[in-house]
C-alpha positions, 0 to 999 in steps of 0.5 A, spaced: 500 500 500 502 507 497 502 512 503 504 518 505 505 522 512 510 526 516 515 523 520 520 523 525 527 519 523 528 516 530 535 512 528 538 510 521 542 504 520 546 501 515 544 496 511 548 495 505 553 500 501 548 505 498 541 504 502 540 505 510 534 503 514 531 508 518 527 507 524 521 513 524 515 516 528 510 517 523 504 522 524 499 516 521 502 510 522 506 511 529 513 508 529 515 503 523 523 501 520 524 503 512 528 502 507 531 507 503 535 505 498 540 509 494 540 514 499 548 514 502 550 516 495 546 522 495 549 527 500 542 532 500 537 525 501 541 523 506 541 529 511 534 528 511 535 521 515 539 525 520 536 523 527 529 527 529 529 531 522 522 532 521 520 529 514 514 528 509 515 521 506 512 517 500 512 509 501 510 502 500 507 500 508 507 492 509 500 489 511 504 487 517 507 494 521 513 489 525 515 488 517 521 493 515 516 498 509 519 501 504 520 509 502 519 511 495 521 519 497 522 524 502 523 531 503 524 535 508 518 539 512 523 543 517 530 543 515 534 542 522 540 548 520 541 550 528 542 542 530 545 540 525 550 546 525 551 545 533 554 539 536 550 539 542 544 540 539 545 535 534 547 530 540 541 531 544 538 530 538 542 523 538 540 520 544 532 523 544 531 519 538 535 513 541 531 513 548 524 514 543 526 508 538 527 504 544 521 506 548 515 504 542 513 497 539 511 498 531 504 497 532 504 503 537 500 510 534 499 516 537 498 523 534 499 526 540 505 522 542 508 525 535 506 532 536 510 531 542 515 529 539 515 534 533 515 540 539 521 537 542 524 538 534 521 544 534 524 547 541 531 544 540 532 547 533 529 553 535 532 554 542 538 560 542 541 559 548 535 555 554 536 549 550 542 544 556 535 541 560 531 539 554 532 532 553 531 532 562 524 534 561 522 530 554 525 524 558 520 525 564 515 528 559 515 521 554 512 518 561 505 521 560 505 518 554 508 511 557 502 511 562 507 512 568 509 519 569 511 520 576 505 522 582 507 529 586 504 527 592 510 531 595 507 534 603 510 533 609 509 526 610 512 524 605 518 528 603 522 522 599 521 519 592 520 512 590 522 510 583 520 503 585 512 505 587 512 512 583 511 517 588 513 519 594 513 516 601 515 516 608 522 517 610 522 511 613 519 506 608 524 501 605 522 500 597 528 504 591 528 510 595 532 517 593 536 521 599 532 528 600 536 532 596 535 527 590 528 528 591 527 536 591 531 535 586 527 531 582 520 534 585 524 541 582 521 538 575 516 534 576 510 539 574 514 543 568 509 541 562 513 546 557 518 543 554 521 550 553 520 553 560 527 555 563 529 551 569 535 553 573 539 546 573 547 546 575 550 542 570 551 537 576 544 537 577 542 536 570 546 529 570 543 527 577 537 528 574 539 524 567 541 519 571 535 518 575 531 519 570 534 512 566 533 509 572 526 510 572 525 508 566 529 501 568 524 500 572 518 502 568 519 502 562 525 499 559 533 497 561 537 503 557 544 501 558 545 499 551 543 507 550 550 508 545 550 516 544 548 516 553 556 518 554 557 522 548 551 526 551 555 526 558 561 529 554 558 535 550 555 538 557 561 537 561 
């Protein structure tokens, strides 16, 4: 079947001297692997399959969604100049559509989620300056989307998080507690919605909370220590 949608490259992967497969969030059919042949000879088609460029492909889409699908044109719908002319940018671009990849199976559709996704885009090329927490606050974002977004029932009762039960609890309770200080840390961003508010996070800050946030996901919703450009994106904001 002939289909067209937008999309967002998550990954791409070799697959053979002039063709790559290309790991994609689509807009109609949520995320899927498809084959673009010829592509690594053609230098301005192959910059399309950068890692979260915005595109409006053209493909052939198997009748199964876990078989790889095949692209017979793309384009771009947002050229990503500020990301790819910027190193950081283009890491966290990186990690984000290593992490997205991982999280979602191919039979898994949202418009909603590639809205979500398509404004993490949008605020990271279009970000001058406030852009250092952005994966910090999709990672944490993304769990809505995942069913498991952490409970804010902070109070003077319960003062620590719990990764184990998503919450927070008494002190004295025994379950994948954080100390207090990583606690009020965590709790720091837990209601900031808007991927592009500014959130006053000291580089040490930024990677406990990178950290905590891969151990969250560990625990609910999959293992991450496979996630290659991880100590790419620790080096870029040492």
């Amino acid at each position: 079947m002939l289909v067209e949608t937008d999309a967002i490259i998550l990954r791409t992967i070799k697959y053979s001297e002039t063709s790559v497969i290309a790991h994609i969030y689509t807009e109609q059919y949520g995320k899927g692997s498809y084959l673009m042949n010829g592509v690594r000879k053609n230098h301005s088609k192959m910059a399309m399959f950068q890692p979260m460029s915005i595109v409006h492909i053209t493909a052939y889409r198997q009748k199964d969604p876990a078989q790889i699908h095949r692209i017979k044109d793309v384009s771009f719908v947002m050229v990503p100049t500020s990301i790819v002319s910027s190193v950081v940018k283009s890491t966290v671009a990186l990690f984000v559509g290593e992490i997205t990849d991982k999280v979602f199976r191919e039979e898994e559709h949202s418009s909603e989620i590639f809205d979500f996704i398509k404004s993490f885009v949008h605020a990271l090329e279009f970000s001058e300056n406030d852009y250092a927490n952005l994966h910090i606050l999709y990672l944490l974002n993304l769990t809505r989307y995942l069913g498991v977004f952490p409970l804010d029932n902070y109070n003077s009762e319960n003062q620590v998080f719990s990764i184990l039960r998503s919450q927070f609890v008494p002190l004295d309770s025994e379950d994948g507690l954080l100390t207090i200080e990583q606690s009020s840390l965590f709790r720091k961003i837990l209601n900031v919605n808007d991927l592009t508010e500014k959130v006053s996070l000291t580089q040490q800050e930024r990677q406990t909370l990178l950290s905590l946030l891969l151990l969250y996901y560990d625990v609910h919703i999959c293992k991450t220590e496979t996630v290659k450009s991880l100590e790419i994106l620790k080096m870029v904001f040492e």
